[in-house]
C-alpha positions as CSV (number, residue, x, y, z in Angstrom):
1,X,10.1,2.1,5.1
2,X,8.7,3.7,7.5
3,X,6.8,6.6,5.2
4,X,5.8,3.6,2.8
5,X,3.3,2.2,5.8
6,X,1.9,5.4,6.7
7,X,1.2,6.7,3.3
8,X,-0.1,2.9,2.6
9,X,-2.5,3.1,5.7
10,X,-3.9,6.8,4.7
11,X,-4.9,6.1,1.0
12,X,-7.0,2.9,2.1
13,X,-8.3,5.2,4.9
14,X,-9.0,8.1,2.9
15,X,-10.9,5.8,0.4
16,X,-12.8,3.8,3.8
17,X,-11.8,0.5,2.1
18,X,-11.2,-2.4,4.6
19,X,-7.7,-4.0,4.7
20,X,-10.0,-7.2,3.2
21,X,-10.9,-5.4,0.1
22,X,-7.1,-4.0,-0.6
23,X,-5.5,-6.8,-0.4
24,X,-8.5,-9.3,-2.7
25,X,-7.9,-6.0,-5.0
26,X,-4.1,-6.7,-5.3
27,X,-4.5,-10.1,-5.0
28,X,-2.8,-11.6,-1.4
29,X,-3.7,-12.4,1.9
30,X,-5.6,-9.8,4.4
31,X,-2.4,-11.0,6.6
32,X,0.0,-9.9,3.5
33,X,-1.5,-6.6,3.5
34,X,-1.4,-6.5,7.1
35,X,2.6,-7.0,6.9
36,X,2.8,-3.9,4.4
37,X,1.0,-1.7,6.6
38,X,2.0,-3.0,10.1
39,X,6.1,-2.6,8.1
40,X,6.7,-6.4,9.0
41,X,7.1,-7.2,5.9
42,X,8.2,-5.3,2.6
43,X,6.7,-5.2,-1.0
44,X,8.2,-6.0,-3.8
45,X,8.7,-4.3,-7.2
46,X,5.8,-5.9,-8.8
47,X,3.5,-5.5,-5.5
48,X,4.6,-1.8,-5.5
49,X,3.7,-1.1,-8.9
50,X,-0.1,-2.5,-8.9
51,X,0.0,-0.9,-5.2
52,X,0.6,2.5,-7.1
53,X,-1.9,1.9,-9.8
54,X,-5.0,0.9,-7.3
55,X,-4.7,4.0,-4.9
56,X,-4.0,6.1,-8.3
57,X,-0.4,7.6,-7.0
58,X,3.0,7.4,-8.5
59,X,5.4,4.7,-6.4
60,X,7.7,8.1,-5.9
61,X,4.9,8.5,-3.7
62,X,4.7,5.6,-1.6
63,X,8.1,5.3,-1.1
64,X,8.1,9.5,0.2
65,X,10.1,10.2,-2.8
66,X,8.0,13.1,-3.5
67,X,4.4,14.5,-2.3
68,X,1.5,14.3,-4.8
């Protein structure tokens, strides 16, 4: 999921939110969040989904189904 942590990393860049802030936004752990991005660990369905809606992009998207 290689694409799904990079695209992950650069929307919470882009936005110069702290990893802190995402992950109290979606509701886990800093160290959850961490997982996502560092690709130890990946999300599920539901944890896609309000993924997609925070950073306002489509889960194609994430996943490098398509570009926006």
């Amino acid at each position: 999921m290689k694409i799904f942590e990079q695209r992950l990393k650069e929307l919470r860049e882009e936005r110069s939110y702290a990893k802190t802030k995402v992950a109290k936004a979606l509701g886990i752990t800093e160290g959850a969040y961490r997982a996502y991005e560092d690709g130890r660990a990946e999300p599920k369905q539901e944890m896609l989904v309000k993924i997609a809606k925070y950073f306002g992009v489509s889960i194609d998207y994430l996943l490098g189904e398509k570009d926006i």
